[in-house]
C-alpha positions in Angstrom: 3.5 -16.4 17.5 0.5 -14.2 16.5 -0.6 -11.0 18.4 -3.0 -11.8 21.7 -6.3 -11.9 20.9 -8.5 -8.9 23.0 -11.2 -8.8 24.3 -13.5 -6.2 22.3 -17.1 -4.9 22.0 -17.3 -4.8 19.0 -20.7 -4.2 16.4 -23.6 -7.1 16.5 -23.0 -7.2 12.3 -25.3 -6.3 9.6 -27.2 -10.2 9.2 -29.7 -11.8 11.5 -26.8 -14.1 12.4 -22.8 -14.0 12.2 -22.3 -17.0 10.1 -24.3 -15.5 7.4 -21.5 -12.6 7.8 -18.9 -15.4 6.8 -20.7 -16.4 3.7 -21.4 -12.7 2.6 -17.7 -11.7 3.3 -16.4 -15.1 1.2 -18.7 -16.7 -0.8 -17.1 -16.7 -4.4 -13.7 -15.6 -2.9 -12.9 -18.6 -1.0 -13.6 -21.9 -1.7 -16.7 -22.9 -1.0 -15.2 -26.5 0.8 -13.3 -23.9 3.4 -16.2 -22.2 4.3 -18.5 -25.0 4.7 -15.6 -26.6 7.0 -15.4 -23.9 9.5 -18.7 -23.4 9.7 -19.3 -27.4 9.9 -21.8 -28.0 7.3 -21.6 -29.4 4.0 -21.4 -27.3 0.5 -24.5 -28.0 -0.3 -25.8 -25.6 2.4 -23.3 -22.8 2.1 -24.5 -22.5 -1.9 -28.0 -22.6 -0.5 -27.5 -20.1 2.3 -25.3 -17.9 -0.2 -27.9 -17.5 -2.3 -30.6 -16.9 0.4 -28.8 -13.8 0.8 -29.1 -12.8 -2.8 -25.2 -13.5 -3.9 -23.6 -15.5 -7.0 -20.6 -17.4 -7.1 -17.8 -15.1 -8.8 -15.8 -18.6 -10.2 -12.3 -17.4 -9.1 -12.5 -18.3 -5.5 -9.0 -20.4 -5.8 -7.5 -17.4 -7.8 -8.5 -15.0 -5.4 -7.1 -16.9 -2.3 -3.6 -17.8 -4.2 -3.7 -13.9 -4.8 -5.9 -11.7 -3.1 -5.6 -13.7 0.2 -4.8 -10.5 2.4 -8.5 -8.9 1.7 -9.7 -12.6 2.9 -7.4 -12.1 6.5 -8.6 -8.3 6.7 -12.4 -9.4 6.2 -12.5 -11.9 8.6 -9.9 -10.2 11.2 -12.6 -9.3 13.7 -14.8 -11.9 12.6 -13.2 -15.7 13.0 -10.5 -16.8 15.5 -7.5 -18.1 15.1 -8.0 -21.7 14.2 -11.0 -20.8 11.7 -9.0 -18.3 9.7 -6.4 -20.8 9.2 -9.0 -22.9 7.8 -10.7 -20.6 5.7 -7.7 -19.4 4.3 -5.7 -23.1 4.1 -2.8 -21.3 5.7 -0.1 -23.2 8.2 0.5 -21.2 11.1 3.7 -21.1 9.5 2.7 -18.9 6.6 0.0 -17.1 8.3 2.4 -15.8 11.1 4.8 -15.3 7.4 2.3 -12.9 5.9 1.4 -11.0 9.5 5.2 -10.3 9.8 6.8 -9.5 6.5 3.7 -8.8 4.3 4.7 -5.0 4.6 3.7 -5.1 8.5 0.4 -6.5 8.1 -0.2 -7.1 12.2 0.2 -3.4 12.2 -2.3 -2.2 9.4 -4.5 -5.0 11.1 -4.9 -3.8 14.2 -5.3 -5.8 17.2 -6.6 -9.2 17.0 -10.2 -9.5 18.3 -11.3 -12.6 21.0 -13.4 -13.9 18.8 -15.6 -16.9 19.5 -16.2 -20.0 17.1 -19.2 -19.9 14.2 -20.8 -22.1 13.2 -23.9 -22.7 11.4 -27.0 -23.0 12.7 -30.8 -23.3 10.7 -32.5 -19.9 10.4 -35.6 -19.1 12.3 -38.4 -17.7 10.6 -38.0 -14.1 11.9 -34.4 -14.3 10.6 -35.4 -16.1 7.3 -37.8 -12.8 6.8 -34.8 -10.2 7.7 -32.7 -12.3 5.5 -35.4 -12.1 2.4 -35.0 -8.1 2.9 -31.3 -8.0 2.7 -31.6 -10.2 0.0 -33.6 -7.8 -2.2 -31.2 -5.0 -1.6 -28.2 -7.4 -2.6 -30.0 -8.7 -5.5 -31.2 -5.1 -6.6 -27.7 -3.8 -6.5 -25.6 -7.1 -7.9 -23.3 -6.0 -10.8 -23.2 -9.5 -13.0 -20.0 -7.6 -14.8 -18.2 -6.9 -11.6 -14.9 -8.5 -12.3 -10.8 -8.9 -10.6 -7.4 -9.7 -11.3 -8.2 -8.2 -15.3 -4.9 -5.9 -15.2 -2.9 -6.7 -18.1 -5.3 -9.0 -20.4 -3.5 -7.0 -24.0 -1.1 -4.0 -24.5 -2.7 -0.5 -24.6 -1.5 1.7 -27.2 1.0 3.7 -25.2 3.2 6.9 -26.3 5.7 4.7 -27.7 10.0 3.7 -26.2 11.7 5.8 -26.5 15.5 6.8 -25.1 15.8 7.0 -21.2 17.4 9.3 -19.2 18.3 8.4 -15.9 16.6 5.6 -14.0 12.8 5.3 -13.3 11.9 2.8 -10.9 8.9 1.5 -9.4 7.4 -1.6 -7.7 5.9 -4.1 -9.6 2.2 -3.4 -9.6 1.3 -7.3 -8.9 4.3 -8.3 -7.0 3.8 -10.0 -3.7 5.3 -8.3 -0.6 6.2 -11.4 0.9 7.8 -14.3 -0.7 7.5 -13.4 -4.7 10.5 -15.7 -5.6 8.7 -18.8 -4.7 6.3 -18.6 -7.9 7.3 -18.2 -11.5 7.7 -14.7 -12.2 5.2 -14.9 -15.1 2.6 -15.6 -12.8 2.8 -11.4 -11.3 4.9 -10.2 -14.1 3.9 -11.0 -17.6 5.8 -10.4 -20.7 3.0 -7.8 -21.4 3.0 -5.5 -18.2 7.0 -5.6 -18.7 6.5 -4.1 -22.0 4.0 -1.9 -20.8 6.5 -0.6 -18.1 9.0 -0.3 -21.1 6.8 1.8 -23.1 6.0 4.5 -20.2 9.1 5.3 -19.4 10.3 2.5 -16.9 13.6 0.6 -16.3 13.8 -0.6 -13.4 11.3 -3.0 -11.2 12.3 -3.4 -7.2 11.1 -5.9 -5.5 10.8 -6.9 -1.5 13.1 -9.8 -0.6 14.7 -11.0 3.0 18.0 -12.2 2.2 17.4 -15.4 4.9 15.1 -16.7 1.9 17.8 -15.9 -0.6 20.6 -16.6 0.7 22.0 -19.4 3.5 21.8 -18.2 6.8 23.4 -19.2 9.8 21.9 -18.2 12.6 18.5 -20.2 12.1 18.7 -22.5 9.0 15.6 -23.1 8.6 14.2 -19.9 7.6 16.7 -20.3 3.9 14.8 -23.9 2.8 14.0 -23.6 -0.9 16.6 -20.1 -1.5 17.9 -22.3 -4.1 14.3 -22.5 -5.8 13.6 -18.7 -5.4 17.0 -17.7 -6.7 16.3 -20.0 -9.8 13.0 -17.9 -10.0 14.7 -14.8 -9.3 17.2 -15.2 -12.7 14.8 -16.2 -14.7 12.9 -13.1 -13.5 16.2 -10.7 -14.3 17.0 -12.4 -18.0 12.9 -11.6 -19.0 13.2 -8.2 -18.0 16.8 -8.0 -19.3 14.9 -8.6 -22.7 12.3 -5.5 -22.4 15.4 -2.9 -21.1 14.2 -2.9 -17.3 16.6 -4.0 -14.4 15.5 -6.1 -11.1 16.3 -4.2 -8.0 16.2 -6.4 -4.4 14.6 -3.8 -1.9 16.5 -5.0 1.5 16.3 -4.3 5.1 19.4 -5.8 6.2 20.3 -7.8 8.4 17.5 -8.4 10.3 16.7 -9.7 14.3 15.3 -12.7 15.2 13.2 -13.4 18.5 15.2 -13.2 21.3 15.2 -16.6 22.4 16.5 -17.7 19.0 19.5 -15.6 19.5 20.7 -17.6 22.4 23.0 -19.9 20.9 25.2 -16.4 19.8 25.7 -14.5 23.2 29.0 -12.9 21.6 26.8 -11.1 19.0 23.8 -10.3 20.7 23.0 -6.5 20.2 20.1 -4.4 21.3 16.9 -6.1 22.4 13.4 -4.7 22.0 10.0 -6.0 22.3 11.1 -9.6 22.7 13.5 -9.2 19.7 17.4 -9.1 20.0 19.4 -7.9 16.5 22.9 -9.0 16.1 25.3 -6.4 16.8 26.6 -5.0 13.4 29.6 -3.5 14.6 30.8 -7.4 15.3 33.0 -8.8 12.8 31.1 -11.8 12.3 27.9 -10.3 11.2 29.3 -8.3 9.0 31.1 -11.2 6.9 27.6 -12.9 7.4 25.9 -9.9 5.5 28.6 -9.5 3.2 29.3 -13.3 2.1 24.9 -13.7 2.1 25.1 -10.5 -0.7 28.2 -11.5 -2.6 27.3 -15.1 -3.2 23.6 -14.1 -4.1 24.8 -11.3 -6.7 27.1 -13.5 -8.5 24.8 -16.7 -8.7 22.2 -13.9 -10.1 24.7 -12.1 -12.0 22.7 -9.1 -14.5 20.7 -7.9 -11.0 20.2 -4.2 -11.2 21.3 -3.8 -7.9 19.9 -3.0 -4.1 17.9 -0.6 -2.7 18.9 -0.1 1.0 17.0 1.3 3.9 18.6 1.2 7.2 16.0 3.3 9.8 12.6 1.5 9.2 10.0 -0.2 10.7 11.9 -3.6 10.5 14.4 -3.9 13.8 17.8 -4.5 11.9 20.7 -3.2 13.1 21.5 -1.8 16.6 20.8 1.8 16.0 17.8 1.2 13.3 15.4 2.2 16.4 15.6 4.9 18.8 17.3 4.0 21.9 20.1 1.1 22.0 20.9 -0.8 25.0 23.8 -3.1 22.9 26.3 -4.0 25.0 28.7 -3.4 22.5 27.8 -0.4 20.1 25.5 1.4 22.3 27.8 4.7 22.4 28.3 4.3 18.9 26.7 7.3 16.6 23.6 5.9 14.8 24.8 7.1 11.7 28.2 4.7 11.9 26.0 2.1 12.0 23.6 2.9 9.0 26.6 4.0 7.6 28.6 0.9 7.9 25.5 -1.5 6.6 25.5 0.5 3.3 29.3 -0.1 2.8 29.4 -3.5 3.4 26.4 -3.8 1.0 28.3 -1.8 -1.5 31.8 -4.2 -0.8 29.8 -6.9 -1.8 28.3 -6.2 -4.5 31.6 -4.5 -6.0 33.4 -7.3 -4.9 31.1 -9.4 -7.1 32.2 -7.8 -10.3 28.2 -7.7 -11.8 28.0 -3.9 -11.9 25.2 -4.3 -9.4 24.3 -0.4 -7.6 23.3 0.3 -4.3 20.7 3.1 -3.9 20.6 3.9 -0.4 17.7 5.2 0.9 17.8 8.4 3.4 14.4 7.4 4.7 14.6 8.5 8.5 18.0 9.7 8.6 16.3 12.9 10.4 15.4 14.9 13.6 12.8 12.4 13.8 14.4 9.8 15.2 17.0 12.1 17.0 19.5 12.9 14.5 21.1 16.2 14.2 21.3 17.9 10.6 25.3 17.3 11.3 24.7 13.7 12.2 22.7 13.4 9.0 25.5 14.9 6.9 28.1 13.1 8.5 26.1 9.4 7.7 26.0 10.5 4.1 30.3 11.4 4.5 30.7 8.2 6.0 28.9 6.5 2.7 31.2 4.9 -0.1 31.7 6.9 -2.8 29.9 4.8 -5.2 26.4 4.6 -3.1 23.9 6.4 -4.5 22.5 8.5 -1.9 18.8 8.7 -2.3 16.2 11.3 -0.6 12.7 10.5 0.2 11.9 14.1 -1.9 8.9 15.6 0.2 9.9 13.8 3.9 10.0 16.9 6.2 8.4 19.1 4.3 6.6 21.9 5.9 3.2 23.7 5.1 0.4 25.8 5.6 -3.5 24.3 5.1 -6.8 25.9 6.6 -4.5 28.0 8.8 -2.8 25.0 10.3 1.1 24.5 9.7 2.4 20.8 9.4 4.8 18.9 7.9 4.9 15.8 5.9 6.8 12.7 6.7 6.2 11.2 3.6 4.1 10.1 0.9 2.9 13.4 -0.5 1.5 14.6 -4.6 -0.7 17.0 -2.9 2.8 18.8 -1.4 5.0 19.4 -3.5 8.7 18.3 -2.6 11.5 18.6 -2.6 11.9 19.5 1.3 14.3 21.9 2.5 16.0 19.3 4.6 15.6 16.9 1.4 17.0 19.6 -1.3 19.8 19.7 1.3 21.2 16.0 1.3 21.0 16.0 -1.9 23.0 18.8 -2.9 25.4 18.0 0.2 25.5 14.4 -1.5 26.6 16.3 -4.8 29.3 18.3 -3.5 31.6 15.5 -1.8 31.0 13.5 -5.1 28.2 11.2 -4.5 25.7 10.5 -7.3 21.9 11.0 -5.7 18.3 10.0 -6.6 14.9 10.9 -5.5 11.8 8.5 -4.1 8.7 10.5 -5.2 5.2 8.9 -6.0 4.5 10.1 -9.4 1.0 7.8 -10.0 -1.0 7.5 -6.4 -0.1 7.8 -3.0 -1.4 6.8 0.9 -3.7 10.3 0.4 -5.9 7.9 -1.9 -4.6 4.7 -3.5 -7.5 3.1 -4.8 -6.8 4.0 -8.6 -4.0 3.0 -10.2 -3.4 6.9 -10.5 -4.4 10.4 -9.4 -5.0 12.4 -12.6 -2.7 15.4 -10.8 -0.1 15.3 -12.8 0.7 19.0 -12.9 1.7 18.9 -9.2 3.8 16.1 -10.1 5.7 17.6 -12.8 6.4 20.8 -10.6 8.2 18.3 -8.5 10.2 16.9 -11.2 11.6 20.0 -12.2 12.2 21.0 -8.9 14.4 18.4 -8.5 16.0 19.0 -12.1 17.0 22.5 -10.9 18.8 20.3 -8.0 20.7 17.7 -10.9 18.8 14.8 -9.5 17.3 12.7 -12.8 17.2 9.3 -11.2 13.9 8.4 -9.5 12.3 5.4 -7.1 9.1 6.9 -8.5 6.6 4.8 -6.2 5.9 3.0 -2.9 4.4 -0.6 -3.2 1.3 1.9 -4.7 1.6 3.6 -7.6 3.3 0.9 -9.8 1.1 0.6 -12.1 2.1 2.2 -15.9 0.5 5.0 -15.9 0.6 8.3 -17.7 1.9 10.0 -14.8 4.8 7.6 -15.4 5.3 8.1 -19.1 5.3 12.2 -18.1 8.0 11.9 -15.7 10.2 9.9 -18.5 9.3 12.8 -21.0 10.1 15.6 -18.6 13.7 13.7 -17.6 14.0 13.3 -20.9 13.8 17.2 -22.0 10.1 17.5 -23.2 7.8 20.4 -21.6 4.8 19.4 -20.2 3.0 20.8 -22.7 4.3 18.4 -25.2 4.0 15.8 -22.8 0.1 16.5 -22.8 -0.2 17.1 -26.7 2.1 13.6 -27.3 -0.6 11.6 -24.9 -3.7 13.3 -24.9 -3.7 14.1 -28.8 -6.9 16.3 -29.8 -8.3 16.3 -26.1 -4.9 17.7 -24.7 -6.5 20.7 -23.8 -9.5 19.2 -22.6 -7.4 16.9 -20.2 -5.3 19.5 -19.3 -8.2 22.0 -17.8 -9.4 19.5 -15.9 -6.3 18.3 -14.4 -5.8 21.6 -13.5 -8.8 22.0 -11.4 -8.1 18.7 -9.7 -4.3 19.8 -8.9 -6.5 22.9 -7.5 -8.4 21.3 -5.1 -5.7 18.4 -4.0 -3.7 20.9 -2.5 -6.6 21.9 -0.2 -6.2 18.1 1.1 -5.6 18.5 5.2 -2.4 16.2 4.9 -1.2 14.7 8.3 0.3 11.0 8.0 -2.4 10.2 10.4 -5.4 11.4 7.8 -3.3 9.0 5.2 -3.7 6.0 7.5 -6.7 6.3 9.3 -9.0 8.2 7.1 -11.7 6.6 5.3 -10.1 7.6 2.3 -8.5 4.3 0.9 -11.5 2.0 1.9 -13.8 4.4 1.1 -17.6 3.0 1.4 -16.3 -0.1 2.3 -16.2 1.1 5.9 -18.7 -0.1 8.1 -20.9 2.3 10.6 -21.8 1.2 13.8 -24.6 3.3 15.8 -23.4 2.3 19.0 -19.8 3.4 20.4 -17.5 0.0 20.1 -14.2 -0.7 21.3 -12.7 -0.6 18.0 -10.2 1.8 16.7 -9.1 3.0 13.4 -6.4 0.7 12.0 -3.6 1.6 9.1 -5.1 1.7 5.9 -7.4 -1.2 7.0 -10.9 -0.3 8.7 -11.6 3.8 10.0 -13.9 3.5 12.9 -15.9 5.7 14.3 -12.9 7.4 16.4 -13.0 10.2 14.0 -10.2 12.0 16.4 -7.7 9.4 14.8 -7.4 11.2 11.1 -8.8 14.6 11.4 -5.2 15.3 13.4 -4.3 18.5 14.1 -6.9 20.3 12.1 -9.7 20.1 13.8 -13.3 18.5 12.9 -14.3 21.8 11.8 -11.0 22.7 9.2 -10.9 19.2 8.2 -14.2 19.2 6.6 -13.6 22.9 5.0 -10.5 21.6 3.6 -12.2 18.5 1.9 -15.5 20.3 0.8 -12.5 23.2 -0.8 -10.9 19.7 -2.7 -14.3 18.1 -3.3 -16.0 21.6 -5.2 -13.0 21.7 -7.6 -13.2 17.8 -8.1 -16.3 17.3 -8.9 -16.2 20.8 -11.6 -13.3 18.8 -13.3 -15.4 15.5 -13.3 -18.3 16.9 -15.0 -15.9 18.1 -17.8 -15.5 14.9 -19.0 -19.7 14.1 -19.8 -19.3 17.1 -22.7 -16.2 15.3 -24.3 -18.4 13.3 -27.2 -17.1 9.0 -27.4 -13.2 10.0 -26.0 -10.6 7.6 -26.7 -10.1 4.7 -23.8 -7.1 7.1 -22.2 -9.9 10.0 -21.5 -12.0 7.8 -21.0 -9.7 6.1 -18.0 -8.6 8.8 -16.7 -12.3 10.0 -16.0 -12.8 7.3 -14.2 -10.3 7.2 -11.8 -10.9 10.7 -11.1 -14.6 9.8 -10.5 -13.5 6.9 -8.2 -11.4 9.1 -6.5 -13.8 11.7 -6.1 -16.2 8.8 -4.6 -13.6 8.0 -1.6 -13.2 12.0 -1.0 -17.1 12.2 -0.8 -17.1 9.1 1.6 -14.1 10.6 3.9 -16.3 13.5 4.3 -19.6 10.9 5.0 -17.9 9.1 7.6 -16.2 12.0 8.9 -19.4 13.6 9.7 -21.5 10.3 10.9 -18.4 9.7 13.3 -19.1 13.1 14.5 -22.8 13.4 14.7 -23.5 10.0 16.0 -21.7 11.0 19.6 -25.4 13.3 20.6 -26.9 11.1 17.9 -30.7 11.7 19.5 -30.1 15.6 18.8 -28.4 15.0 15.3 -30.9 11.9 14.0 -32.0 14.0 11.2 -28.8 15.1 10.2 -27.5 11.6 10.3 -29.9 9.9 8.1 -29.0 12.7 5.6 -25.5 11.7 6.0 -26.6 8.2 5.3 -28.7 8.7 2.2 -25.7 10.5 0.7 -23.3 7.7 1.0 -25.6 5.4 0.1 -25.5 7.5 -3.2 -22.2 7.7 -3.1 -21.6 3.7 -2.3 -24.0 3.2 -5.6 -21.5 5.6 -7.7 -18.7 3.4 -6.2 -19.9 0.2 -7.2 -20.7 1.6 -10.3 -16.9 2.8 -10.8 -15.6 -0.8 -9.9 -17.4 -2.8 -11.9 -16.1 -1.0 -15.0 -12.4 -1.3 -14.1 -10.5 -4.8 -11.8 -7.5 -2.3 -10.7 -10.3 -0.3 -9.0 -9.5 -1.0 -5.2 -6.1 -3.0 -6.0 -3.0 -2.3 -4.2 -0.3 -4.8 -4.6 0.5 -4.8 -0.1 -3.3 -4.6 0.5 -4.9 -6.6 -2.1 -8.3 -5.7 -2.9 -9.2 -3.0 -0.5 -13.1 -4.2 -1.0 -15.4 -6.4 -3.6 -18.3 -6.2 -4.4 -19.7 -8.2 -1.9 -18.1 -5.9 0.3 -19.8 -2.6 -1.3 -22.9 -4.4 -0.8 -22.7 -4.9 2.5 -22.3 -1.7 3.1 -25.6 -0.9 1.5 -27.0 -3.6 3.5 -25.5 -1.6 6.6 -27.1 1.7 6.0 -30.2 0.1 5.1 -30.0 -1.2 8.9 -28.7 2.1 10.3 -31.5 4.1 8.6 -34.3 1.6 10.3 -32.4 2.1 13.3 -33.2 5.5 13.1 -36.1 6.1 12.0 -37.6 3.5 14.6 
């Protein structure tokens, strides 16, 4: 059920023993009766220990485990086996193995699971009671008491105002679950206040992940629909709130999916292609077609005022035959991919016609390229074969090509510091146009994988070139973020201004009032520097730059690798791609000089209003990630003739300890610092600590 455990050498740990690693990763973010179990001693002791090591009890330890519960699985990934995580976390196997799966590919950003042995606690000696007493003062030293989480929406900002929307701006809800939202109230991740929020900058329309097995009856394994009735209860409640503010609920499916391949036996007739010990169920069968179409109608009409579905047919998830390269189905195998994308989409768009609500399908183009084999004709000929009222939606900047530090590339996706749309995007949609199909764009407007640790990058100039490149194309309808990036944020309320006929100058004027010009020299010089970023998708995954200084250096080569958006290593090779260690540092020194000019704007700007004031601090903590990149970057580098390169690397270390203290810094003053809704808190405190505690190690390492 979960991936195989491996083997791994992997670093001793930064505490004179590994169960004092356990506390320091969870003490205050799990309950204190989980840890102590594990660990198989009594509270009393855990409190004792914790506080040996210099750390206080944050009080939201339940909170943070009902909703932060996938920093808790990536902080103890290489750390506790199987049985203990379950423990720690009070998961079934069930929902762990849940979360791993459909928790937007989780097991993949993870990384492979380590063999780890069993910890438990043991009394100190009194060597490791004195090492302990020196970590201690470095916590203790460095402890923010005003360190806070989860404070997103606590009262309404004063935002530009509602004002008449034109077209559709949708986003992902900046605290929704990626997993199984509809099982909680919906006022639990989406207040009355963020939906008014949303309202005010410009948004209408909130999609959301959902598997139709949980919403729906499904056939081919019952089980996985108990309690649909109880989420689709949730799920209309949900839609006739956000009715009330002017913002539509989109489901975001990925349709219809495969099971394992031994559950699939009791349906040899529709058994389709079968891939890594999954089998899908052949579309082009007339049975699951009337499955996927009866699961959609019957959902849409129970939920009647849904805003509609958002589609994607070539993704990660295995769906349909042709969703991967390669098909071995016995019975669509010659089939053209594109039918079969094709075909998914209209039977999504029969049903929810067929259901009378007014319900649109926006059907996402993600992958319909030459990367997966398509020819620009196949492409063309999917979007023919599309009804004629799907919308047909580009992902703006995929495939776009480009020139950094000498080195040409091209993006897949997720791109502000390239600005779309693509030549091959530009193309659908204008194709769309001419047979009669209505189109829309997916941009990321607020953040993006190049650094998604603030609710938004204050680049909003390079935005707003891509808005009205897409104008100039007729497209005014926009999936304007990824599960980042949904946060209201000013780079929202500019992309409803600009859609709605304002110039960016207006735009900055309207929101910035007297410092608009201020504002707008600085986000200038940041737009100057972000397009110096060496963009490959493997610098968005790998690269330090969405953990930042929570990634921990080892000294000593290890077995483990750089995972997606989870933990960079020291395989340094992993993100610098196809630049080069050499280019890959020019490029973010070029994008650090102009970022750090535009930062120290902001100290001459005498008591700025709370948006100035926000906006310098997210460019700060942004800047503190870049800087770290760069850091770790270098370490990685260095540390392979580390004898010839010791007094280089203990100048690399004393600058991101400097740089971890600007971080923590940052965070304490702002609980969406670090917060992405698919990855939780990227790092707490704690967490920032320990890397201090790491460097402090590294450095006596060193210099003995």
């Amino acid at each position: 059920m979960f991936p195989q455990p491996k083997k791994m050498n992997l670093p001793e740990g930064n505490f004179p023993t590994k169960w004092q690693t356990v506390i320091f990763r969870n003490y205050g973010f799990v309950p204190t009766r989980n840890i102590a179990e594990i660990l198989k001693t009594d509270e009393s002791t855990v409190v004792l220990e914790a506080k040996r090591l210099g750390l206080s009890d944050t009080g939201i330890a339940e909170k943070f485990l009902q909703e932060a519960y996938i920093t808790v699985i990536r902080n103890n990934w290489l750390l506790l086996p199987y049985d203990q995580l379950l423990q720690l976390l009070d998961f079934t196997e069930k929902r762990l193995d849940f979360v791993l799966q459909e928790e937007d590919f989780l097991s993949v950003k993870l990384g492979g699971k380590a063999d780890c042995e069993r910890i438990t606690y043991f009394p100190l000696s009194e060597s490791q009671k004195q090492e302990t007493e020196q970590i201690a003062q470095t916590v203790k030293r460095r402890y923010q008491k005003e360190y806070s989480y989860f404070g997103f929406f606590k009262s309404e900002k004063d935002f530009s105002g509602t004002f008449d929307l034109a077209g559709k701006r949708i986003v992902h809800g900046y605290t929704v679950s990626c997993g199984d939202p509809f099982m909680s109230d919906s006022k639990e991740y989406l207040s009355d206040v963020q939906l008014r929020s949303y309202r005010q900058q410009g948004v209408n329309g909130i999609f959301i992940h959902a598997v139709l097995s949980a919403l729906s009856p499904y056939p081919f394994k019952p089980s996985l629909s108990e309690g649909y009735e109880i989420r689709r209860q949730n799920l209309k409640a949900l839609i006739k709130r956000a009715a009330e503010h002017g913002i539509k609920i989109y489901l975001y499916l990925n349709e219809p999916r495969a099971l394992r391949s031994e559950e699939t036996e009791a349906f040899p007739h529709l058994k389709g292609h079968t891939s890594n010990g999954y089998t899908s169920f052949c579309f082009m069968q007339k049975e699951t077609q009337e499955y996927l179409y009866g699961a959609v109608l019957d959902l849409v009409r129970d939920c009647g005022n849904l805003g509609g579905i958002i589609s994607i047919t070539m993704s990660e998830n295995f769906t349909h035959c042709h969703s991967k390269r390669g098909n071995n189905c016995p019975h669509c195998a010659a089939l053209p991919p594109e039918e079969s994308a094709a075909a998914v989409n209209n039977v999504l768009m029969k049903a929810l016609r067929d259901s009378g609500t007014g319900a649109e399908l926006l059907a996402m183009l993600w992958c319909w390229s030459e990367r997966v084999g398509w020819s620009k004709e196949q492409v063309k000929n999917g979007i023919r074969l599309l009804d004629k009222e799907i919308i047909v939606m580009a992902v703006s900047e995929s495939d776009l090509t480009f020139e950094k530090g000498g080195v040409k590339n091209r993006v897949v996706d997720y791109s502000i510091s390239n600005v779309g749309p693509s030549e091959a995007s530009a193309e659908w949609l204008l194709y769309a146009k001419s047979i009669g199909r209505k189109t829309a764009a997916k941009i990321q407007a607020s953040n993006s994988w190049e650094c998604s640790c603030v609710p938004y990058l204050p680049v909003f100039d390079l935005v707003a070139k891509h808005v009205e490149n897409l104008k100039s194309l007729g497209v005014n309808d926009y999936m304007a973020s990824w599960t980042l990036g949904g946060y209201p944020s000013p780079a929202l309320d500019m992309v409803a201004h600009l859609s709605a006929g304002d110039s960016l100058e207006e735009w900055y004027r309207t929101y910035y009032g007297k410092h608009a010009d201020e504002v707008r020299r600085a986000v200038e010089s940041f737009c100057k520097g972000f397009q110096e970023y060496p963009f490959d998708i493997s610098a968005l995954y790998y690269s330090p730059k969405n953990l930042g200084c929570a990634n921990l250096w080892t000294l000593e080569k290890t077995d483990q690798r750089s995972t997606m958006i989870s933990n960079s290593s020291d395989n340094y090779e992993a993100w610098i791609g196809p630049y080069g260690y050499e280019i890959y540092i020019s490029q973010m020194q070029k994008l650090l000089t102009e970022w750090e000019r535009s930062v120290s704007l902001f100290d001459s700007i005498d008591s700025p209003p709370e948006k100035v004031q926000e906006l310098a601090l997210y460019a700060k903590t942004a800047y503190a990630h870049f800087v770290s990149d760069v850091n770790h970057t270098k370490y990685a580098y260095l540390k392979r003739e580390k004898e010839k390169n010791r007094k280089e690397l203990l100048l690399v270390i004393d600058r991101e300890k400097e740089n971890t203290l600007r971080l923590l810094d940052c965070a304490k003053r702002d609980s969406k610092i670090g917060y992405e809704a698919s990855n939780h808190y990227f790092y707490t405190q704690n967490g920032l600590l320990e890397k201090l505690v790491n460097l402090e190690k590294l450095t006596k390492e060193l210099e003995g």
